[in-house]
N, C-alpha and C positions, 0 to 999 in steps of 0.2 A: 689197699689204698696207699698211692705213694705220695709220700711230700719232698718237693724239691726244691733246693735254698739255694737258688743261685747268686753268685757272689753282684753286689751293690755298684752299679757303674756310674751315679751321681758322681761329679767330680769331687772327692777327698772326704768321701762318706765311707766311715769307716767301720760302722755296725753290720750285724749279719742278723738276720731273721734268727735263726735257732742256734740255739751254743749246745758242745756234744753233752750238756747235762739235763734237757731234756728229751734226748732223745729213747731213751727206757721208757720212758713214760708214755711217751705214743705209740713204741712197740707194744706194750700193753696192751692199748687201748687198741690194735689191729693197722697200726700203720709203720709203713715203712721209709725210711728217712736218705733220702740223695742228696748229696752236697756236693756245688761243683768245686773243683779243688781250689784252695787260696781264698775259699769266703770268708774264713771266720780270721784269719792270718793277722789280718789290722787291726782286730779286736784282741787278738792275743790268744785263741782257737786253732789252735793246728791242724791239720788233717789227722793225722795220727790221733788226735783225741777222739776228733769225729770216730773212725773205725774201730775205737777200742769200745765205744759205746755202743756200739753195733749199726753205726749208718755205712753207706756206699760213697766210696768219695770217686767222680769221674771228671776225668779234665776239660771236655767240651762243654760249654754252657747250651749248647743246641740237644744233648743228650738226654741235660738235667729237664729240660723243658720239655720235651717227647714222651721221656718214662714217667711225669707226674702225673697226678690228678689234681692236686692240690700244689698251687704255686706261693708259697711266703715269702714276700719282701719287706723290704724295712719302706724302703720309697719305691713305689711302684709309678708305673705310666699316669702321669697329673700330676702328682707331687712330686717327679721329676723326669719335667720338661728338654731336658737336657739330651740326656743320653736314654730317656725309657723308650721311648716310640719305639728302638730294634727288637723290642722283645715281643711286641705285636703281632710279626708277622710268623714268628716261631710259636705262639699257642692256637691252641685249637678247641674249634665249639665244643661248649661244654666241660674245658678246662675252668678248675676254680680258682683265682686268684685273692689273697689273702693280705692286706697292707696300707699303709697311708697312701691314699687315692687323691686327694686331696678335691673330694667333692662339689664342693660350692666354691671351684674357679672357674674350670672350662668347658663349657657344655659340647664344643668341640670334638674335647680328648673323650669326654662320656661317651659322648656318641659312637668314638671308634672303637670304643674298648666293648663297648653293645653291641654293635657291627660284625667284630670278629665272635660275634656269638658267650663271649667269657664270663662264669657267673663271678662275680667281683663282690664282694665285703670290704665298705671302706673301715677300718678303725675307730679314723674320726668319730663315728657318728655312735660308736658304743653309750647306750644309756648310760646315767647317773643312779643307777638302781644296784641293791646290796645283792642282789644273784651276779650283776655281772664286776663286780670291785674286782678280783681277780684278772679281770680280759682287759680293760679300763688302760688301754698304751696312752694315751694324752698324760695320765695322769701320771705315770713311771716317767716320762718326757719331761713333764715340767719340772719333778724334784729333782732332775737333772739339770736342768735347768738352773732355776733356782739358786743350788746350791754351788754351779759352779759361777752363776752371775757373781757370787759376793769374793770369790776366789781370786777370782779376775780383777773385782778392783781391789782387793787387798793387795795385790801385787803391785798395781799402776797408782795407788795411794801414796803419793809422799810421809803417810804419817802410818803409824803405829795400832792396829786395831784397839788392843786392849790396854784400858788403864795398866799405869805400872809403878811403884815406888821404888823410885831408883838413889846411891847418894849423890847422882844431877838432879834428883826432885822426882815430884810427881807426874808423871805422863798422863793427859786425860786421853778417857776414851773419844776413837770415833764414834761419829754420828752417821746411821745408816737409816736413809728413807726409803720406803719397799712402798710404788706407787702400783696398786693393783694386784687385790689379793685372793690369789686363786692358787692353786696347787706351786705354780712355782714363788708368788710370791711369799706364801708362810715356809715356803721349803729358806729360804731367800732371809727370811726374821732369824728363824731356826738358826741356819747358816750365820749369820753377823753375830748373834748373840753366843754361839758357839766360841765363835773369835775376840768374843772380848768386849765388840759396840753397843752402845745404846741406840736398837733400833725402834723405829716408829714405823706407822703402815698408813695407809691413807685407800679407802676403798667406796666406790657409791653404793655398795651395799652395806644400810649398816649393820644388818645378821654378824658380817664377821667380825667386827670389833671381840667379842667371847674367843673367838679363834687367834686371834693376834694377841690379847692377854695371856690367853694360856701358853703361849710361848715367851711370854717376857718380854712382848713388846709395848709400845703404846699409843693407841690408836688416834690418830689425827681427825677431830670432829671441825668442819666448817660450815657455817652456816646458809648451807642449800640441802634443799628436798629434790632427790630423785623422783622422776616420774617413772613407776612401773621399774627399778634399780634392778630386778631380775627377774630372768625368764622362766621357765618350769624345769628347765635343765640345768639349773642352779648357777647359770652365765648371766655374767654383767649386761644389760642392755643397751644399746645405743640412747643416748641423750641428745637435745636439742641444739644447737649454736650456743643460745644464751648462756645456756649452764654453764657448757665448754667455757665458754669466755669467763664467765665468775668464779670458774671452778680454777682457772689457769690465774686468775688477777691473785685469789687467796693461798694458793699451792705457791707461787714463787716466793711469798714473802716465810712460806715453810721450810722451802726448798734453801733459803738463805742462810739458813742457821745448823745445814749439814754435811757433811764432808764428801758422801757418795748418793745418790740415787740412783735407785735402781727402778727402772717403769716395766711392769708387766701386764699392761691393759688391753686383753683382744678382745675381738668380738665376732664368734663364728658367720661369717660372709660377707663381713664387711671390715672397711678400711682401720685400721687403730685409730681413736681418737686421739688429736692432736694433742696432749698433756700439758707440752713443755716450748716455751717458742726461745727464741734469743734472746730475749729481753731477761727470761728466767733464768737465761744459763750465765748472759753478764753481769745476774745479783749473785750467784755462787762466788766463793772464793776461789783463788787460783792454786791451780793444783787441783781441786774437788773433782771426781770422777762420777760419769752417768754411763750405765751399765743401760742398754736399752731391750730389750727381750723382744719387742715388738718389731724392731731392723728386719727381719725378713718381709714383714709385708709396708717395709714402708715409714715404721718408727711410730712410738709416741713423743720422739722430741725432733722440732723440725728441723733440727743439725747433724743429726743422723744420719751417716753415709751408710748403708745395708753393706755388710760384708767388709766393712773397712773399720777402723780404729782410726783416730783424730784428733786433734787439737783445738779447739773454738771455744776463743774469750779465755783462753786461760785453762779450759777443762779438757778432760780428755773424755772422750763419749766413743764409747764402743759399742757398733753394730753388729758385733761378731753375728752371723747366721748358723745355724743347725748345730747350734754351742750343744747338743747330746751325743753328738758323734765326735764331740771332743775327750769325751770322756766313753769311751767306746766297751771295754771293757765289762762296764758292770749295766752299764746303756743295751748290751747285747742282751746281757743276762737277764735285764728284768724285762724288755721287749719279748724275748722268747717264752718266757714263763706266763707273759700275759697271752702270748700266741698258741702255748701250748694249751693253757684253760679252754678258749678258743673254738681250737681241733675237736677235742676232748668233749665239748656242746655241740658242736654243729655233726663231728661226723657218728652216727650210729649203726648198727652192722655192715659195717664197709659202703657205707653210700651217707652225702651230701645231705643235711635235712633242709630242706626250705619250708619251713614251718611259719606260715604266716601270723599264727596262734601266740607264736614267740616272741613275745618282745625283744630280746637281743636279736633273733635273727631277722625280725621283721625293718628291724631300726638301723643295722647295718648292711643288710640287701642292698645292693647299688645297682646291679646288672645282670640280668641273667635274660634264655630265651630271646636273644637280639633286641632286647628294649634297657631304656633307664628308667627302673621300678620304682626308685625309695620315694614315696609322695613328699617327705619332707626337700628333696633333693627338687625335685618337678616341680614344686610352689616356689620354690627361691628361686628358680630361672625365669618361672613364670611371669612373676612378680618385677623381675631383671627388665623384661622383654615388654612390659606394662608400662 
C-alpha cells in the first residue's frame, strides 16, 4: 500500500500532509510513503528527512499520483478551489484520497470528484467520539487557531498584555473577549491568559461556561435562551434573527469594556452568524483589535475584509484566512499524526476498509464507486435544493 503526499498548490499554504516523523509508523503498519520533492520544505521538512526515514522522495507530482493508492492532502479538490481541480485528471478509479474536502460547499466539485471514480474521506466530517480524538484534524486546526488569534493581536495591540509594576506605576491588564467557544476559542482563553489578560468568553451554549473557568476565564452570561444551542456533534447551532439581533444589542455593550475580541463562531454549512456590526465596533476604543476566525467564510463581524487586515472606526480587524498554515511547522506535525491514526484504522492487510459498521469510516465516507455516499452530506444539499 503506497501513500503519496504531494506538495500543496493552494496559494501560500504552507502545510504538507505527512512530516518524515510519521513515516515508521506506517511502515509498520505495511505502507509505503512517496513524497514529491519540496512538500514538506515550507513547513521546515526537507527531503533529506523524508529519506532518512525511509520514504521515496520523487520530483514529478504526476509520478507521486500514479505510484499511490492512497493520496493525503492538507486541502484537497473543494477546499481548494484554486489550483486543486489539476489533480483530478491525474487520479484514477479507485484511487483513495485523504483530506479537507470541504463537503457541505460544492456539490459541483462532489460530483467530479465521484465522477473520476475516487474513494474520498473528508476530515471534516470525523466524529466527536473518544475512538476517534486521535484522527479529529478540525480540532488540531482550531488550537492552532486559536492560539495564534491572540498572537496576532498582541502584536497589533497598542498596549501591553500583562499587568506590570513598574517605577512609572502599575500597568493594567488587557482585556480579551473570546466570542465562540469551541476548540479554537478555549485554545484562544488559554492563549490570553498565558500572556497576562484577563480574558472572558461569551458562548450560546451554556455547557461550556465549566470549560472557560477552568481556564481562568470568565464567562459572559446574557440574558437570552437558546433554542436547541447544540447539535449531537457538540456544534453550536444556527439561532433565529431575533436572538442575533438581542444577542448583538447585549455583546456590544460587552464588547465596550475590552481591548481585543476575538469571534470564533461557525456553524458546519452555513453562513457565520453576524456577531459584530458597526455600530459595535464604534463603541470599542481606538486602537482595540478584532481578531475574526470566521473571515474565511465571510466573518462574524460585518467589517471584515476575508483575507485582509484593516482599519474601521479606529480598530484594526483582521481577516487573516487559513491562520494554521501560518504556523506551518507544528500545523504539519499534528495534521500528520491525526492522518497517520487515520491510515492506521482504515487501512488493514494492505487494502482500504469500507466498513459501513464503522462509525469513523461511515461518517467520513464522501465518495467512492462513482457516487456521493455520506447520507449526512446528501441531506444537506437535499435540503439546499428544497
Amino acid at each position: 500500500m503506497i501513500v503519496g503526499v504531494p506538495k500543496e498548490t493552494f496559494p501560500e499554504e504552507r502545510r504538507v500532509a505527512l512530516v518524515p516523523a510519521v513515516v515508521p509508523a506506517l511502515a509498520k503498519a505495511g505502507m509505503q510513503v512517496i513524497v514529491e520533492a519540496g512538500a514538506g520544505a515550507a513547513a521546515g521538512y526537507l527531503d533529506k528527512s523524508y529519506e532518512e526515514k525511509g520514504a521515496r522522495v520523487v520530483r514529478a507530482r504526476e509520478t507521486v499520483i500514479a505510484e499511490a493508492n492512497i493520496i493525503t492532502q492538507v486541502l484537497c479538490y473543494g477546499s481548494n478551489d484554486v489550483t486543486g481541480r489539476a489533480d483530478l485528471p491525474l487520479m484514477r478509479s479507485g484511487q483513495v484520497l485523504i483530506g479537507f474536502l470541504r463537503p457541505l460547499g460544492s456539490l459541483g466539485i462532489l460530483n467530479e470528484i465521484a465522477s473520476a471514480g475516487v474513494t474520498s474521506f473528508a476530515v471534516e466530517l470525523m466524529p466527536r467520539i473518544t475512538r476517534a480524538q486521535s484522527m479529529d484534524v478540525l480540532s488540531s486546526m482550531g488550537t492552532i487557531c486559536g492560539y495564534k488569534a491572540v498572537v496576532l493581536a498582541a502584536d497589533q495591540l497598542p498596549r501591553l498584555f500583562p499587568m506590570m509594576t513598574t517605577a512609572a506605576g502599575t500597568i493594567t491588564p488587557a482585556r480579551v473577549l473570546v466570542i465562540g467557544v469551541g476548540v479554537a476559542g478555549l485554545q484562544a482563553i488559554a492563549t490570553a491568559r498565558r500572556l497576562g489578560a484577563v480574558a472572558s468568553a461569551y458562548d450560546v451554549r451554556p455547557a461550556v461556561k465549566e470549560q472557560v473557568e477552568s481556564l481562568g476565564g470568565r464567562f459572559v452570561e446574557l440574558p437570552l435562551e437558546a433554542k436547541d444551542a447544540e447539535d449531537a456533534r457538540g456544534y453550536a447551532t444556527a439561532q433565529g434573527e431575533d436572538f442575533y439581533r438581542r444577542q448583538r444589542e447585549l455583546l456590544g455593550r460587552v464588547m465596550a469594556e475590552h481591548d481585543v475580541v476575538i469571534t470564533a463562531a461557525v456553524i458546519p454549512g452555513k453562513n457565520p452568524p453576524l456577531l459584530v456590526t458597526r455600530e459595535m465596533v464604534q463603541g470599542m476604543a481606538p486602537g482595540s483589535v478584532i481578531v475574526d476566525l470566521a473571515g474565511e467564510r465571510g466573518g462574524n463581524c460585518e467589517l471584515t475584509v476575508p483575507g485582509k487586515q484593516t482599519v474601521q472606526e479606529g480598530v484594526t480587524i483582521i481577516g487573516t484566512i487559513n491562520l494554521a498554515s501560518s504556523v506551518p511547522y507544528h500545523a504539519s506535525h499534528m495534521f500528520a499524526r491525526n492522518i497517520t491514526s487515520f491510515l492506521q484504522h482504515i487501512v488493514k492487510d494492505g487494502q482500504v476498509r469500507l466498513d459501513g459498521d464503522d462509525e469513523i469510516l461511515r461518517d467520513t465516507l464522501l465518495t467512492t464507486g462513482g457516487q456521493l455516499v455520506n447520507e449526512r452530506v446528501k441531506k444537506f444539499f437535499q435540503e439546499q435544493q428544497s
